[in-house]
N, C-alpha and C positions, 0 to 999 in steps of 0.2 A: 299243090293247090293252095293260095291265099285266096283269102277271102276279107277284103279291102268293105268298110263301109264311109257312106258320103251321106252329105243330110238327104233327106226322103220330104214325103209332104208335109206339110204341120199335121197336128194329132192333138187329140184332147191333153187337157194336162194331168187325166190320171188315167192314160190308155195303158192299158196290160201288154205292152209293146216293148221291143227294143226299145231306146227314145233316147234322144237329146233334153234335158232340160224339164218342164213339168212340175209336178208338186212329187217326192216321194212317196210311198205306198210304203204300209205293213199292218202289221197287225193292230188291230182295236188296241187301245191304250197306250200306245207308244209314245214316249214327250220325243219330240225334235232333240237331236244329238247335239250337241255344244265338243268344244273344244275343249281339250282340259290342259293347255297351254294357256290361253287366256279368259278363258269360260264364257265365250258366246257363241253362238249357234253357227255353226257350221252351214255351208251355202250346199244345197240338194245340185248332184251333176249330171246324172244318168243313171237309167234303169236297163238292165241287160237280160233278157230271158235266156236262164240254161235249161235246155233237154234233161232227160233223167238219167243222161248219163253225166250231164255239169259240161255238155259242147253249149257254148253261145249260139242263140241263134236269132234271127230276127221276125220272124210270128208269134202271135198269142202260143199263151202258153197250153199245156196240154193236162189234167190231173196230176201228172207226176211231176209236172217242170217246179223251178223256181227261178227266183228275183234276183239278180245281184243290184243291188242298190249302194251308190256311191257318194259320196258325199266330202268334203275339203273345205277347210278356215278359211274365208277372205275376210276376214276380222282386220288383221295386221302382214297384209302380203309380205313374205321375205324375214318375219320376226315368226310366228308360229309354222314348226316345221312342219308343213302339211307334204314336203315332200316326201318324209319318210315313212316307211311301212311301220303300221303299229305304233307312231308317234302319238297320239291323241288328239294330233292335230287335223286326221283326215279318217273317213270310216269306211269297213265295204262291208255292206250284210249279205247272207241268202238265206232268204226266207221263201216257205211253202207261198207260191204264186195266186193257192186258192186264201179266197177266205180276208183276203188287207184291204185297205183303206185308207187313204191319204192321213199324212200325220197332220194334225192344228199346227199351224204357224204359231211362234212359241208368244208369248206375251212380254213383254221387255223384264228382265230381271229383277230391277229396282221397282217395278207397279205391277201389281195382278191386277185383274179386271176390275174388283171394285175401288180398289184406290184410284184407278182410271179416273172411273164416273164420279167420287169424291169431290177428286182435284179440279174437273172439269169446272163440276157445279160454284168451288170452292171460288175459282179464277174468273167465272164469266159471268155467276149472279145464277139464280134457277132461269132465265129467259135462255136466248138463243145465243151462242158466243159470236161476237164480231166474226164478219167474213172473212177478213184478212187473213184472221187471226188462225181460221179454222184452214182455211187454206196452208198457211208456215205448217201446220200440222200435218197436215196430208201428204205435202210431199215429203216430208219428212217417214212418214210410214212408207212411202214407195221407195224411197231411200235404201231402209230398211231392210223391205222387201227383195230390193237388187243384189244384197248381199247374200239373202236365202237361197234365191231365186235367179236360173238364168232368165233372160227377154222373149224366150220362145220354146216351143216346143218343137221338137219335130223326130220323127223317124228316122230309123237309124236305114238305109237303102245298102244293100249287099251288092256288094261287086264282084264275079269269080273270077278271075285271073287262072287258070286250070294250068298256066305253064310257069307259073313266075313262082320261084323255089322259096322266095322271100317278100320282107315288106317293101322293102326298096324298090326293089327288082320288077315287083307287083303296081306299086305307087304309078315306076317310071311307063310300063304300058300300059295301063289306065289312061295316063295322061295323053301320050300317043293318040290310041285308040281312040280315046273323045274329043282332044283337042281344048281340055278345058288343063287348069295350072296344075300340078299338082298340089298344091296347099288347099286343095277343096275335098280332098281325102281327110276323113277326120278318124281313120286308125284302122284298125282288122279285125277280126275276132278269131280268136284260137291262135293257131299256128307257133311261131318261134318269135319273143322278143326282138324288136330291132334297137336295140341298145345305141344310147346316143355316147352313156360313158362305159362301164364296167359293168358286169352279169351280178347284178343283185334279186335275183329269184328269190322270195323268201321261203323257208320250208312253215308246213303243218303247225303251227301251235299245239295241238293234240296228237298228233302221230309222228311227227316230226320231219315226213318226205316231203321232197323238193313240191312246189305248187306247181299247179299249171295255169298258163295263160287261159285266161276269159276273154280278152278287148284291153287291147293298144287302143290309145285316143289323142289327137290331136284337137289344139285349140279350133283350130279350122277360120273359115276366110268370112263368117258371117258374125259381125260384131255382138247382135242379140242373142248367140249362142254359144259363143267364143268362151272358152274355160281357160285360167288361168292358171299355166303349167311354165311360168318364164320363157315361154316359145319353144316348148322343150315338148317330150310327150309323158304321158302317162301308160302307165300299167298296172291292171288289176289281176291279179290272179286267185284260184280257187282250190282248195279241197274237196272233193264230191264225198267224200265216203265220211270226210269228218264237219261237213258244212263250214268252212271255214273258209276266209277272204282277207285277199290284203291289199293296199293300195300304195302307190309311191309311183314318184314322178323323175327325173333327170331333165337336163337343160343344158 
């Protein structure tokens, strides 16, 4: 059995769902993750519900389930190693499912809020600032934003494949079966790595056994939700018994 997922219908951006995309979710007080390659904020990827046994799955969660939450530097593509597991330069959490709340989008480094309003006041006079002006700002924050933030959200849609032994294998009668490309498959959850180079499984941080797979991920064929993996795929993997997670990518 593989179990292939493909985007599903859009969803709010902090649905308790599988998901593509959205705003993260955890616990009250969390700052937004940075990179500690270059030290900015890391772009939010997907959210994965595990069962209480740590299987991926794609429905709301249940009491005992949790979060894997994924995250990767688009700061400087191809200069911070967001490929590697444990690099700094990309994060996987699991956190309890009950109980989070979207993290604050971070505030830019160099201004907290009230030097914001200062500088504002300081540049434009106490009146209203030139429209232009406020405009260069704005897109300037969605700019910003594009780096946090994918273009969309959407659910993650379970495919079962019940005879295909692998991802490949699974990918190829998917595509069959529906008649749509195969690059609209955006990975699997569970099952066996489809390795594009070499078996870099990482073990436990804390216990130190091999991990298991949570969700293969493919950039996929829809621009506004498209993750940057060098055309390559990703793989998150998980520890249940020691809550541990790690992410890296190949290409």
């Amino acid at each position: 059995m593989t179990i292939l997922i493909t985007e599903g219908a859009p969803v709010a951006a902090d649905a308790t769902v599988t998901r593509i995309g959205g705003v993260p979710l955890a616990l009250p007080g969390t700052p937004w993750p940075c990179c500690t390659d270059c030290g900015g904020p890391l772009q939010f990827l997907a959210q994965i519900v595990l069962d209480g046994s740590g299987t991926a799955v794609t429905g709301g969660p249940g009491q005992q389930d949790r979060l894997l939450v994924l995250f990767a530097c688009q700061n400087r593509p191809g200069v911070c190693q967001d490929w590697e597991a444990r690099s700094g330069a990309n994060l996987a959490l699991v956190l309890p499912a009950q109980g989070l709340v979207p993290i604050p989008l971070p505030v830019p480094a160099d201004l907290d809020e009230g030097e914001a309003e200062e500088e504002e006041e300081e540049e434009y006079g106490p009146g209203d600032p030139d429209e232009d002006e406020f405009e260069d700002e704005e897109d300037e924050d969605e700019d910003e934003d594009e780096v946090l933030l994918l273009g969309a959200t959407r659910a993650a849609e379970p495919q079962h494949l019940p005879d295909a032994p692998d991802f490949d294998s699974a990918r190829a009668a998917w595509a069959a079966r529906t008649g749509r490309p195969r690059n609209h498959v955006l990975g699997q959850l569970n099952g066996t790595p489809a390795w594009l180079q070499y078996d870099r499984t990482p073990s436990c941080a804390t216990c130190a056994e091999p991990m298991r797979l949570a969700v293969q991920l493919q950039e996929g064929p829809d621009p506004l939700t498209a993750m940057n993996f060098g055309s390559g795929r990703a793989y998150a993997f998980t520890c249940s018994p020691c809550a541990d997670a790690a992410f890296l990518w190949q290409c």
